[in-house]
PDB file with SEQRES, HELIX, SHEET and CRYST1 records, atoms N, CA, C and O in Angstrom:
SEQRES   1 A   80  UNK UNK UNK UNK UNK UNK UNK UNK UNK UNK UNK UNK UNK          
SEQRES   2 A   80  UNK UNK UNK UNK UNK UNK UNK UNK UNK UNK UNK UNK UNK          
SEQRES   3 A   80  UNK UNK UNK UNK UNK UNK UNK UNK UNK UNK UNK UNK UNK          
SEQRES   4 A   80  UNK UNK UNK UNK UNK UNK UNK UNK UNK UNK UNK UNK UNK          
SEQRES   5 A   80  UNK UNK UNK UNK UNK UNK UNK UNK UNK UNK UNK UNK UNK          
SEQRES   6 A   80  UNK UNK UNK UNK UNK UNK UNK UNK UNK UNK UNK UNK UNK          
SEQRES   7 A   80  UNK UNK                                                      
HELIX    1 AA1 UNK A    7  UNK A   15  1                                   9    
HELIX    2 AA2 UNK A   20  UNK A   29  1                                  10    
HELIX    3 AA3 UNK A   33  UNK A   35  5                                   3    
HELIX    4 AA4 UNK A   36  UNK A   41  1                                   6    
HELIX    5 AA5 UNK A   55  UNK A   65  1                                  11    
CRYST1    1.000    1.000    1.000  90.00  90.00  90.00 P 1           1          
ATOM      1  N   UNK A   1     -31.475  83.933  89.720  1.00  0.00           N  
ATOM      2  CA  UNK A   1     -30.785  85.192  89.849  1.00  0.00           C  
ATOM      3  C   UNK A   1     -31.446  86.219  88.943  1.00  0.00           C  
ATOM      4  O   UNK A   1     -31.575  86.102  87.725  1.00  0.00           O  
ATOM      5  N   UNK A   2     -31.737  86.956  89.485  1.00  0.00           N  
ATOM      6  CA  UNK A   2     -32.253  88.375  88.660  1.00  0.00           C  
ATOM      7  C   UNK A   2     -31.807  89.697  89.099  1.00  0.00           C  
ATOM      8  O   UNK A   2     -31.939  90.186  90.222  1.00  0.00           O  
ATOM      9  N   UNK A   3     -31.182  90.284  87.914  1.00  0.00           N  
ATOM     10  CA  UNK A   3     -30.289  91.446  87.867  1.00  0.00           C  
ATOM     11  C   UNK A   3     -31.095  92.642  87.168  1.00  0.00           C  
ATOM     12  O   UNK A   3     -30.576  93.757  87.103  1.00  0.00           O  
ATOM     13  N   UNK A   4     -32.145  92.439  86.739  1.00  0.00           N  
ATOM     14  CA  UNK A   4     -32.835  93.711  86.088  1.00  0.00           C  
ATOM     15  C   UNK A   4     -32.981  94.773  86.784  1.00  0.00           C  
ATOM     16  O   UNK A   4     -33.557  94.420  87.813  1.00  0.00           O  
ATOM     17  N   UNK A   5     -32.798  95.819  86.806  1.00  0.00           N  
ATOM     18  CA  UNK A   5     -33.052  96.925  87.594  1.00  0.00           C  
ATOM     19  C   UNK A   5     -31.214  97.178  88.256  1.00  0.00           C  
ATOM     20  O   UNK A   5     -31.115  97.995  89.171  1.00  0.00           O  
ATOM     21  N   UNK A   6     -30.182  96.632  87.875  1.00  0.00           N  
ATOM     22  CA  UNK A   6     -29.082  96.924  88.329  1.00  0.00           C  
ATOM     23  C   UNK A   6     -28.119  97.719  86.846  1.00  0.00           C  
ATOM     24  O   UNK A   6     -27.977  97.431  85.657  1.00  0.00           O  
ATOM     25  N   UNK A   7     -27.709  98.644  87.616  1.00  0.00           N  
ATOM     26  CA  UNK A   7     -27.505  99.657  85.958  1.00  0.00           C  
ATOM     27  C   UNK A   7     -26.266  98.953  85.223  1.00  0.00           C  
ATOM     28  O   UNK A   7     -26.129  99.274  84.042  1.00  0.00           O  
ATOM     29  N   UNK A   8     -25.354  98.050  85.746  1.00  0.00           N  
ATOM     30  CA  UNK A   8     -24.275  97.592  84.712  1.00  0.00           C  
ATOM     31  C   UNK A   8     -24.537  96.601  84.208  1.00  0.00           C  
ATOM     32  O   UNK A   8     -23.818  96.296  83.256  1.00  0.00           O  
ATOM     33  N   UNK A   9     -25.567  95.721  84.556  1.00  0.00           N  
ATOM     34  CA  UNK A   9     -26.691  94.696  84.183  1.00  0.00           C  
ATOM     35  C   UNK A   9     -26.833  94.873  82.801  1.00  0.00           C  
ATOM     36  O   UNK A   9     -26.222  94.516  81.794  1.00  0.00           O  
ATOM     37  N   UNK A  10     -28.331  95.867  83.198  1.00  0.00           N  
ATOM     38  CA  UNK A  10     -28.832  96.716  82.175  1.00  0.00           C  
ATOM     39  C   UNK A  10     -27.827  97.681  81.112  1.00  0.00           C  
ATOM     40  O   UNK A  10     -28.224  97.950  79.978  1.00  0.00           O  
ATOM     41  N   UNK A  11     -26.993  97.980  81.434  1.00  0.00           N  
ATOM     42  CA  UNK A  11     -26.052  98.501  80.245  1.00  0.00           C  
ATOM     43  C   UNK A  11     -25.507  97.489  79.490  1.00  0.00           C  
ATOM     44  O   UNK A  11     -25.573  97.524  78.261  1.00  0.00           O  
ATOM     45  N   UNK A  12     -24.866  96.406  80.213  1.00  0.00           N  
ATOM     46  CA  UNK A  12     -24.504  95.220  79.175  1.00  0.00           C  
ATOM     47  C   UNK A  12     -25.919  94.529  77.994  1.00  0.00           C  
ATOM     48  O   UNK A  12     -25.713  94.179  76.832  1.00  0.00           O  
ATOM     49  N   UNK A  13     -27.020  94.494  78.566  1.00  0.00           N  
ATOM     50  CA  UNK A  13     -28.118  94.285  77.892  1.00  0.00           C  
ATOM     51  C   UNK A  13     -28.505  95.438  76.705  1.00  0.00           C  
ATOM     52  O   UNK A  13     -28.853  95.416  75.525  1.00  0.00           O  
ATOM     53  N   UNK A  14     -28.260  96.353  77.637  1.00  0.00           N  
ATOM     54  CA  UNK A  14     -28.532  97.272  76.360  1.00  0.00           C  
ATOM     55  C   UNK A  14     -27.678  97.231  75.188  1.00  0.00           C  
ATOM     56  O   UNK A  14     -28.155  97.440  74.073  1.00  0.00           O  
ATOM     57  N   UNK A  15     -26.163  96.917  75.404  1.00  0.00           N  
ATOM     58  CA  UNK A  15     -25.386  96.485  73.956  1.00  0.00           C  
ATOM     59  C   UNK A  15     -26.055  95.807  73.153  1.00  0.00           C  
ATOM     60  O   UNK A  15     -25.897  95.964  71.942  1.00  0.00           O  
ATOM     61  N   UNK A  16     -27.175  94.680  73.787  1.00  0.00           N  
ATOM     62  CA  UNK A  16     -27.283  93.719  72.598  1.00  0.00           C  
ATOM     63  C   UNK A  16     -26.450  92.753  72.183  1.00  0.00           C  
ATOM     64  O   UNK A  16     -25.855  92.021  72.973  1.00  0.00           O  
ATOM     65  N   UNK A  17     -26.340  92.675  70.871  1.00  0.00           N  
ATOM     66  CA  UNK A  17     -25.149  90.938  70.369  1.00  0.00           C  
ATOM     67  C   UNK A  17     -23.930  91.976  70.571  1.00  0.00           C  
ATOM     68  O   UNK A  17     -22.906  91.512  71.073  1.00  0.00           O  
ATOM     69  N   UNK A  18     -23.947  92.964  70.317  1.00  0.00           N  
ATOM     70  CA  UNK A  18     -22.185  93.828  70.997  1.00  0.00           C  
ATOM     71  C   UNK A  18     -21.747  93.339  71.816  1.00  0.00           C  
ATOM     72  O   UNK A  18     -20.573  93.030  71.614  1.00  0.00           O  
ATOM     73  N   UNK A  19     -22.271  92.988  73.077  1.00  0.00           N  
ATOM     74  CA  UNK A  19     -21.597  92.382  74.397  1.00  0.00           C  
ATOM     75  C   UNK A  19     -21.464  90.479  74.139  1.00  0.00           C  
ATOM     76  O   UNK A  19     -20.924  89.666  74.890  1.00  0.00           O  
ATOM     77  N   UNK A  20     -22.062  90.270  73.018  1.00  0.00           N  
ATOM     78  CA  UNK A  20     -22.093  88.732  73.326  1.00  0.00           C  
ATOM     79  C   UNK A  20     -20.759  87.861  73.232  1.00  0.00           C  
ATOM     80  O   UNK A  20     -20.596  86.760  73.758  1.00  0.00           O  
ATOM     81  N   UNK A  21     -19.787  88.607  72.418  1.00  0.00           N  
ATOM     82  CA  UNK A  21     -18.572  88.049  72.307  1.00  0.00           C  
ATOM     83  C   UNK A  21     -18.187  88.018  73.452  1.00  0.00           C  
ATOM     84  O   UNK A  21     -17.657  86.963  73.798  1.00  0.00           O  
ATOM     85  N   UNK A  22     -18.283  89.020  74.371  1.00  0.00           N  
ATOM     86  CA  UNK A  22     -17.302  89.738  75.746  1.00  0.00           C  
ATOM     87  C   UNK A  22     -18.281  88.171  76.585  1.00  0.00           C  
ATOM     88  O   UNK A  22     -17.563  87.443  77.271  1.00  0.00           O  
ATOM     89  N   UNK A  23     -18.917  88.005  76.538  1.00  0.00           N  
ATOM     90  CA  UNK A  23     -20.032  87.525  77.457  1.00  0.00           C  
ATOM     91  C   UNK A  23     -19.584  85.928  77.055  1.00  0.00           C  
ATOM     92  O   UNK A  23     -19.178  85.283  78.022  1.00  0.00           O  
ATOM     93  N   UNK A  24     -19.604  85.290  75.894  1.00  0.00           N  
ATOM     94  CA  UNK A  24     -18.986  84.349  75.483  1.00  0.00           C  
ATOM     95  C   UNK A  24     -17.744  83.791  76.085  1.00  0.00           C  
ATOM     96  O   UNK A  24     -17.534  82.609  76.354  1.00  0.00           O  
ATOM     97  N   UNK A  25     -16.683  85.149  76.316  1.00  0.00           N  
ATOM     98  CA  UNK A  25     -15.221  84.207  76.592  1.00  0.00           C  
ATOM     99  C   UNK A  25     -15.391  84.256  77.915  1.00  0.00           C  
ATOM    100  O   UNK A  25     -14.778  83.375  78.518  1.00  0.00           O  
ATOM    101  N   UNK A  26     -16.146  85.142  78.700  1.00  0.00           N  
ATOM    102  CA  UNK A  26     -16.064  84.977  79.907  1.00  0.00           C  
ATOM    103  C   UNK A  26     -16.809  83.666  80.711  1.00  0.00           C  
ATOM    104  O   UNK A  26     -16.594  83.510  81.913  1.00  0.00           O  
ATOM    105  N   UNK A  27     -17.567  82.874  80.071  1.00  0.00           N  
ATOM    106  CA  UNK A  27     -18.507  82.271  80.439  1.00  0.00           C  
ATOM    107  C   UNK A  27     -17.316  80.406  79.630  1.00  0.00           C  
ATOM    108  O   UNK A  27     -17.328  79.282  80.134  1.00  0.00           O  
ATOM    109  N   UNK A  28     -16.664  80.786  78.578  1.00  0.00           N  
ATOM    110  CA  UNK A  28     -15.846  79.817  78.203  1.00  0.00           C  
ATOM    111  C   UNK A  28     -15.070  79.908  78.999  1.00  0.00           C  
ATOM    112  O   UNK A  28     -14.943  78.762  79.431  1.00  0.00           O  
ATOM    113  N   UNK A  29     -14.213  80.747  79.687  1.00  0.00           N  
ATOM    114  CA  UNK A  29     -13.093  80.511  80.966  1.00  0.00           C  
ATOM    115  C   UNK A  29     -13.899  79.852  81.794  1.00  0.00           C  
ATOM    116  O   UNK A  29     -13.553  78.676  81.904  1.00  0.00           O  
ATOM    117  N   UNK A  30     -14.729  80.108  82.348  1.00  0.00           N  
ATOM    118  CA  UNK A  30     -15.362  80.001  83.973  1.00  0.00           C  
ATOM    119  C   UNK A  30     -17.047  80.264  83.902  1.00  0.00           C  
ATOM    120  O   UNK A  30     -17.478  81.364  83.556  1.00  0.00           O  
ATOM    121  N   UNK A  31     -17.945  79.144  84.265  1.00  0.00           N  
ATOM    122  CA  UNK A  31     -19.156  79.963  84.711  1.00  0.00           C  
ATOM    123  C   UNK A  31     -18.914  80.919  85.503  1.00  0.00           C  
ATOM    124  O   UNK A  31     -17.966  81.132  86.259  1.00  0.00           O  
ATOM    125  N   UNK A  32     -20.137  81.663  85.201  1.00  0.00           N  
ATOM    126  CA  UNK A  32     -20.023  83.125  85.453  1.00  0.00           C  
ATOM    127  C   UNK A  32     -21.636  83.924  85.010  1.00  0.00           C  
ATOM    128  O   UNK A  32     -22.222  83.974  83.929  1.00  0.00           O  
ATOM    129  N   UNK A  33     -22.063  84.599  86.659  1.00  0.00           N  
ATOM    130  CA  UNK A  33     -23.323  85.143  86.998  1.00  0.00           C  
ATOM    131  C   UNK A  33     -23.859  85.431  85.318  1.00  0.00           C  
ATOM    132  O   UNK A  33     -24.870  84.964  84.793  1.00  0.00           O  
ATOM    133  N   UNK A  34     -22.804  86.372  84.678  1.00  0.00           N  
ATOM    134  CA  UNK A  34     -23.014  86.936  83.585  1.00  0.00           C  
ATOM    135  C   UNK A  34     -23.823  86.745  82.414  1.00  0.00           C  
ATOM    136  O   UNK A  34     -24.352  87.441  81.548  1.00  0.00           O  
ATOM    137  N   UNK A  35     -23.697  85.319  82.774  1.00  0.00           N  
ATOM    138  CA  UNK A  35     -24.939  84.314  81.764  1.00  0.00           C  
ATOM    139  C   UNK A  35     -26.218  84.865  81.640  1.00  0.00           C  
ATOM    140  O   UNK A  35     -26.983  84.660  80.697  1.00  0.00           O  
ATOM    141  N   UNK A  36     -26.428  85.559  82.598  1.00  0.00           N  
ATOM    142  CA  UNK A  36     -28.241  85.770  82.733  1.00  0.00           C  
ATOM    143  C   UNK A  36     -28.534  86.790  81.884  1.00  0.00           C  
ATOM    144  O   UNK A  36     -29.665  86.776  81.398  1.00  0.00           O  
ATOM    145  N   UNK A  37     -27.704  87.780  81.548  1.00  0.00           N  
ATOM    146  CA  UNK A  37     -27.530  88.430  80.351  1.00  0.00           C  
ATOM    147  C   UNK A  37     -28.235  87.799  78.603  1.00  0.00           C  
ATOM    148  O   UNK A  37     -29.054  88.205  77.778  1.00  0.00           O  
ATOM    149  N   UNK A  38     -27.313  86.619  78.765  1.00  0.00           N  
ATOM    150  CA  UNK A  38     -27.619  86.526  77.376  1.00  0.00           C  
ATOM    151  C   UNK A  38     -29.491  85.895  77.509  1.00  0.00           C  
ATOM    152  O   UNK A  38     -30.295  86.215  76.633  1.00  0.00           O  
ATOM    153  N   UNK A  39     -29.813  85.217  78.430  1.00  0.00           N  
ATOM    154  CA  UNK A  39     -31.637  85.641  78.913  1.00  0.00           C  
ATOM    155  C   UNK A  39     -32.402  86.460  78.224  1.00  0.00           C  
ATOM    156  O   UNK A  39     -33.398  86.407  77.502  1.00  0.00           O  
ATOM    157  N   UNK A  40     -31.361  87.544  78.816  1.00  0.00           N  
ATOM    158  CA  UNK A  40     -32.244  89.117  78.183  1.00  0.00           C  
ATOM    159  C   UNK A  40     -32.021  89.390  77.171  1.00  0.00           C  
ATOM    160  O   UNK A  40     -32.994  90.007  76.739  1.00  0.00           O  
ATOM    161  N   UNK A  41     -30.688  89.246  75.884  1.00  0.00           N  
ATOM    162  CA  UNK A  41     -30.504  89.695  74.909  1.00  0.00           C  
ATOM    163  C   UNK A  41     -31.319  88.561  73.674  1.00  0.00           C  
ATOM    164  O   UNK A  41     -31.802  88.839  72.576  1.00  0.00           O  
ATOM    165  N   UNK A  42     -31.219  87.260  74.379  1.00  0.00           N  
ATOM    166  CA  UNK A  42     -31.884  86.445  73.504  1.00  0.00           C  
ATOM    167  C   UNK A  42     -33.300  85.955  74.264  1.00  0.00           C  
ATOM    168  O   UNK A  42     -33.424  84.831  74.750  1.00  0.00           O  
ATOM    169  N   UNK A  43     -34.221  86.862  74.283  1.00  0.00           N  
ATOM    170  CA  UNK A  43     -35.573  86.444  75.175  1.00  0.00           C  
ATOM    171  C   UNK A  43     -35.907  84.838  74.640  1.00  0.00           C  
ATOM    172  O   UNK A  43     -35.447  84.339  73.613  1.00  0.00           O  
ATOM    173  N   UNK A  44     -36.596  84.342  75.368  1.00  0.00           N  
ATOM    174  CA  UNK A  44     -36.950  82.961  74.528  1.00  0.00           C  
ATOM    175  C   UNK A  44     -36.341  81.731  74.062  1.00  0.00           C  
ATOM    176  O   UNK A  44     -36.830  80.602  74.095  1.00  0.00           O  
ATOM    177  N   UNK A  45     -34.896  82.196  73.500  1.00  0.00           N  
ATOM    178  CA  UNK A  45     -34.250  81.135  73.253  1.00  0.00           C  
ATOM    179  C   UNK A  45     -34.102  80.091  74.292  1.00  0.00           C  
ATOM    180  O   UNK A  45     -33.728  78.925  74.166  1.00  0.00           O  
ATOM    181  N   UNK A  46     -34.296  80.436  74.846  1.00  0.00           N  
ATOM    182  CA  UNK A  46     -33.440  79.046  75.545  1.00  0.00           C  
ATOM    183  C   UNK A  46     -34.627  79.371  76.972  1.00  0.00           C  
ATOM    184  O   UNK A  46     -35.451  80.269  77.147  1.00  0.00           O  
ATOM    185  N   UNK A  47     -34.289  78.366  77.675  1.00  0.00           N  
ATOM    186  CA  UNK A  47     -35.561  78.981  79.247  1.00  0.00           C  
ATOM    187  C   UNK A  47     -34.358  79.480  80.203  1.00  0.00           C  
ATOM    188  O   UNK A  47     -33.182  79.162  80.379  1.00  0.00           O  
ATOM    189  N   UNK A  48     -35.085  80.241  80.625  1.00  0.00           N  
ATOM    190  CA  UNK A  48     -34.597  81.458  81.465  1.00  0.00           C  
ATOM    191  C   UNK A  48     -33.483  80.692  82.516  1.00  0.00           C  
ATOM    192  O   UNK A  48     -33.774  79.708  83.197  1.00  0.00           O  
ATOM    193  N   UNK A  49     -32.340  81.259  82.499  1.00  0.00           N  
ATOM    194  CA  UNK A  49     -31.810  80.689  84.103  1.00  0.00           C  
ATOM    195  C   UNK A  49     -32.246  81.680  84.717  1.00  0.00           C  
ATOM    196  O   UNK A  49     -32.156  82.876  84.437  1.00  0.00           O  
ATOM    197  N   UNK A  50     -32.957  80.921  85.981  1.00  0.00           N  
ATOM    198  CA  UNK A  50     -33.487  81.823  87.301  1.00  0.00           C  
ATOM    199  C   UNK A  50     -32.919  81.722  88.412  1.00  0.00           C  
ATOM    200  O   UNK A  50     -33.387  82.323  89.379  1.00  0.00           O  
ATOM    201  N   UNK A  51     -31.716  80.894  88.534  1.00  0.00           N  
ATOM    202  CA  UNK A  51     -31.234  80.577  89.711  1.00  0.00           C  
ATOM    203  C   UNK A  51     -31.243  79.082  90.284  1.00  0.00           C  
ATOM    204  O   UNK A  51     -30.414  78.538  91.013  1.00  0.00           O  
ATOM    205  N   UNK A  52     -32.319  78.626  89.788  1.00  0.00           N  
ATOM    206  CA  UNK A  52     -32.525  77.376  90.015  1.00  0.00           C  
ATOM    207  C   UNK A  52     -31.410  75.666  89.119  1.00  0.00           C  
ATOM    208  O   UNK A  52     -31.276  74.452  89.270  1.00  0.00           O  
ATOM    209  N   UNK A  53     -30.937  76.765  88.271  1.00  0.00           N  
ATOM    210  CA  UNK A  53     -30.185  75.421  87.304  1.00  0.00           C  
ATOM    211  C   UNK A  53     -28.477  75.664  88.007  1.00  0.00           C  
ATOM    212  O   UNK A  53     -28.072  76.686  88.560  1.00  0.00           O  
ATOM    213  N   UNK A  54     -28.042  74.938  87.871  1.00  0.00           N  
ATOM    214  CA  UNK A  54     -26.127  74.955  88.378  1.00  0.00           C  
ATOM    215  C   UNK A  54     -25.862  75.886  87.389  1.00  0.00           C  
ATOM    216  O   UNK A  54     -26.324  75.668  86.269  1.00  0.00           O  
ATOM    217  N   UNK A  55     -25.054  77.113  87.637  1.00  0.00           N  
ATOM    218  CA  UNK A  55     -24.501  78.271  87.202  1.00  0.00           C  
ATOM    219  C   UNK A  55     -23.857  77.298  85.842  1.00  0.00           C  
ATOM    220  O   UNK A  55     -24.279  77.325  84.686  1.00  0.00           O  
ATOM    221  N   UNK A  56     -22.652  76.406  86.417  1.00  0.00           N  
ATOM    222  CA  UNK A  56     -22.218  75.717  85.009  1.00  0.00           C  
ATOM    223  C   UNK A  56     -23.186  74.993  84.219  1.00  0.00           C  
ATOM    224  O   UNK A  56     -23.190  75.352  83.042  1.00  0.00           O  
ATOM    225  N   UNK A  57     -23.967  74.127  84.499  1.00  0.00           N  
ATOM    226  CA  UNK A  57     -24.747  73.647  83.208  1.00  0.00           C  
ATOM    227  C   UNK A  57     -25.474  75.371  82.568  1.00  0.00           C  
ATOM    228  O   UNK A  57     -25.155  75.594  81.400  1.00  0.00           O  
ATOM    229  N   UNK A  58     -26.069  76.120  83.021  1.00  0.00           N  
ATOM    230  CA  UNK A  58     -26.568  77.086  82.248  1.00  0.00           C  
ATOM    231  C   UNK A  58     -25.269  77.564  81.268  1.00  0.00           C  
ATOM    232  O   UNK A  58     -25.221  77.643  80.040  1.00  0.00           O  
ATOM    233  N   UNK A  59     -24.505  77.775  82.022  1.00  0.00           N  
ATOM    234  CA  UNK A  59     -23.108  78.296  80.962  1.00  0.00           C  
ATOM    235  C   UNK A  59     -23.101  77.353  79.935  1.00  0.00           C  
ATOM    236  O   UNK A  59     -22.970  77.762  78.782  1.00  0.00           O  
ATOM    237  N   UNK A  60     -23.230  76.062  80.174  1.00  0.00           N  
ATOM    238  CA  UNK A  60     -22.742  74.981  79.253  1.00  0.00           C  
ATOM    239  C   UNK A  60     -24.374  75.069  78.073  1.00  0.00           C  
ATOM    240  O   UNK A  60     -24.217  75.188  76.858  1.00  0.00           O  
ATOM    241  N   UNK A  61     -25.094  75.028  78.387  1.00  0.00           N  
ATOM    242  CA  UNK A  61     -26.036  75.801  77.682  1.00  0.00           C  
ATOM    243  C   UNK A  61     -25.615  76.555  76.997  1.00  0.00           C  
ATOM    244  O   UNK A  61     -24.999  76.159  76.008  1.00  0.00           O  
ATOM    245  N   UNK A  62     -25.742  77.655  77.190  1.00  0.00           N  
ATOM    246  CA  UNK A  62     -25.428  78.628  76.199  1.00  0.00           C  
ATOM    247  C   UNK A  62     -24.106  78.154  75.569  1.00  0.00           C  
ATOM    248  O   UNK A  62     -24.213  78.260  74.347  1.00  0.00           O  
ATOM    249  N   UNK A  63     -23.250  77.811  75.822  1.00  0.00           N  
ATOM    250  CA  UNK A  63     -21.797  77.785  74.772  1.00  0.00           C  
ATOM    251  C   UNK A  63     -22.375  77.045  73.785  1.00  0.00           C  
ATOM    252  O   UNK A  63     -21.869  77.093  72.663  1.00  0.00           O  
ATOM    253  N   UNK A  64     -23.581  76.199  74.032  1.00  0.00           N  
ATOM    254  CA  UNK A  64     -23.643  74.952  73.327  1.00  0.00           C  
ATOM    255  C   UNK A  64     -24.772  75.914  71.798  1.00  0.00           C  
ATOM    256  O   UNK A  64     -24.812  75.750  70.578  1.00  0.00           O  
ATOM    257  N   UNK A  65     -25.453  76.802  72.698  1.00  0.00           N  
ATOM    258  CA  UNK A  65     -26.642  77.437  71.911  1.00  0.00           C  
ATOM    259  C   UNK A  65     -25.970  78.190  71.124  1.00  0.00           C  
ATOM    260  O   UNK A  65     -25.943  77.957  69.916  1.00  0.00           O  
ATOM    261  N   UNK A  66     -25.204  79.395  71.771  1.00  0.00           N  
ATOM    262  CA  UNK A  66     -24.527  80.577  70.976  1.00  0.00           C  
ATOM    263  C   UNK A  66     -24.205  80.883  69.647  1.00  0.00           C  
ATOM    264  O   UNK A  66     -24.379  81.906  68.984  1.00  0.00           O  
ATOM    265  N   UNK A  67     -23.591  79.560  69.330  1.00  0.00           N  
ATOM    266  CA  UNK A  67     -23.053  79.218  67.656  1.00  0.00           C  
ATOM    267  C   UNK A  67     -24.715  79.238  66.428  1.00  0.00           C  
ATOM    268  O   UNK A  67     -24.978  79.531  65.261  1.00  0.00           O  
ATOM    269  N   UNK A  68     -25.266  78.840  67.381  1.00  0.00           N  
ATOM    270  CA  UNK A  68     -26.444  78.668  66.532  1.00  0.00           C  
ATOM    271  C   UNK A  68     -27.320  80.018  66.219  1.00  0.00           C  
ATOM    272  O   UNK A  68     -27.461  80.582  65.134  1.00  0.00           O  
ATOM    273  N   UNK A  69     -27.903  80.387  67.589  1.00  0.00           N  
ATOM    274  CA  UNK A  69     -28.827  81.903  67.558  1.00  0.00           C  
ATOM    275  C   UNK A  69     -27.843  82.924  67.412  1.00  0.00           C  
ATOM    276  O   UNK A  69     -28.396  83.822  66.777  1.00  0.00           O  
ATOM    277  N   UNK A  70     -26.615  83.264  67.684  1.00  0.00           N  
ATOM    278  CA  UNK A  70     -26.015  84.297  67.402  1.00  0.00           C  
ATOM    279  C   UNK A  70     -25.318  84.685  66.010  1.00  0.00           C  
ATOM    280  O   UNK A  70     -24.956  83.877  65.154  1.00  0.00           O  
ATOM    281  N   UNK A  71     -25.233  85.710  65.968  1.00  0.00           N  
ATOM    282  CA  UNK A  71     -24.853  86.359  64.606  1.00  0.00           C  
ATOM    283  C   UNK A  71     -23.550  86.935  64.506  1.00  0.00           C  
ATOM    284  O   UNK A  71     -23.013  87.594  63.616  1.00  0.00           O  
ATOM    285  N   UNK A  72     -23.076  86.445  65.879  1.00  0.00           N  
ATOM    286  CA  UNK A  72     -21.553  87.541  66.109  1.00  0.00           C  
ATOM    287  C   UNK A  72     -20.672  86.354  66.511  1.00  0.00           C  
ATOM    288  O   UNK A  72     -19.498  86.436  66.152  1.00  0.00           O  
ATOM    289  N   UNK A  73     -21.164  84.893  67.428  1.00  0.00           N  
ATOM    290  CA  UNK A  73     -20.078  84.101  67.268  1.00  0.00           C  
ATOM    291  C   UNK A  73     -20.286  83.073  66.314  1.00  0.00           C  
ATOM    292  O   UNK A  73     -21.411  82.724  65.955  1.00  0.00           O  
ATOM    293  N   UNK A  74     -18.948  82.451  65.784  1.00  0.00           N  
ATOM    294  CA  UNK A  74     -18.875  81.805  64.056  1.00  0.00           C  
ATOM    295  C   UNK A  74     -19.502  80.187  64.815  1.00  0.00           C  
ATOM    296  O   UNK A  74     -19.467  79.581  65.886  1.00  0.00           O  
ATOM    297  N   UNK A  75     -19.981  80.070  63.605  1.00  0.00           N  
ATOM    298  CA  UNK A  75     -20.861  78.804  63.707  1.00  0.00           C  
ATOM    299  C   UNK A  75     -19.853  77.439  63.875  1.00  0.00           C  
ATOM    300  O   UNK A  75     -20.165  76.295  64.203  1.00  0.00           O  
ATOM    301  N   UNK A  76     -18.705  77.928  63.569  1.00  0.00           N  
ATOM    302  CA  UNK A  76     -17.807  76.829  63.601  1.00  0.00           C  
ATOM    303  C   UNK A  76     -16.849  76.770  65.039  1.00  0.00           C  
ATOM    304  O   UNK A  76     -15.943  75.955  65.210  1.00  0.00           O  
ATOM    305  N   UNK A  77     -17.219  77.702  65.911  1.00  0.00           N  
ATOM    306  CA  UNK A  77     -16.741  77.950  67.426  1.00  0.00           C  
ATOM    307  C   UNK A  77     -17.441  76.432  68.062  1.00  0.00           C  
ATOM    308  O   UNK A  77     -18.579  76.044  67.800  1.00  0.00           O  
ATOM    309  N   UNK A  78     -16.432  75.707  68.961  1.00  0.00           N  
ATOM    310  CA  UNK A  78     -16.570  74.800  69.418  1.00  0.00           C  
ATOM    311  C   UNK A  78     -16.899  75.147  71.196  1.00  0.00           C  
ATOM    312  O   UNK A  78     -16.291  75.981  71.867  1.00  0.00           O  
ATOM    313  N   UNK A  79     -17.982  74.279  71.661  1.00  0.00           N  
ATOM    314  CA  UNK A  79     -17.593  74.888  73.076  1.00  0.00           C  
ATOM    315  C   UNK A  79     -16.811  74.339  73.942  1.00  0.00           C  
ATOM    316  O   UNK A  79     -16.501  73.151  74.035  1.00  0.00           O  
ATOM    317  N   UNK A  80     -16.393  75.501  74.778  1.00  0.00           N  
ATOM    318  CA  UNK A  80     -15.064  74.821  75.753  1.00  0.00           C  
ATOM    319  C   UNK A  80     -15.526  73.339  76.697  1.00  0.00           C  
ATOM    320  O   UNK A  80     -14.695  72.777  77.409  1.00  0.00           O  
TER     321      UNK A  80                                                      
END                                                                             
């Protein structure tokens, strides 16, 4: 899935770690497209979801990563 070039995409990216909390609970309720976001805010970390991995394991990914590379959720956040 690739969303670059879509402007509410790109506005959530442009927040940066601002959106990562918002991006966090939504992705702890329910996988959710939204994931591909944190892609762009954290280049590198992690390999890209492109579409090719199950929407939930990528989510489950990141819940699992987040605590670690991020600076905005607490290291002691467990994932759902």
């Amino acid at each position: 899935m690739k969303f670059s070039g879509d402007a509410d995409f790109d506005a959530i990216v442009k927040m940066d770690e601002a959106a990562v909390p918002f991006i966090y609970a939504i992705i702890k309720a329910h996988p959710d497209p939204i994931v591909c976001a944190l892609d762009a805010i954290y280049r590198s970390y992690l390999r890209p979801y492109d579409g090719m991995d199950a929407l939930a394991a990528a989510c489950a990914a990141w819940l699992q990563h987040l605590p670690i590379c991020s600076n905005v959720i607490p290291r002691t956040e467990k994932p759902a």
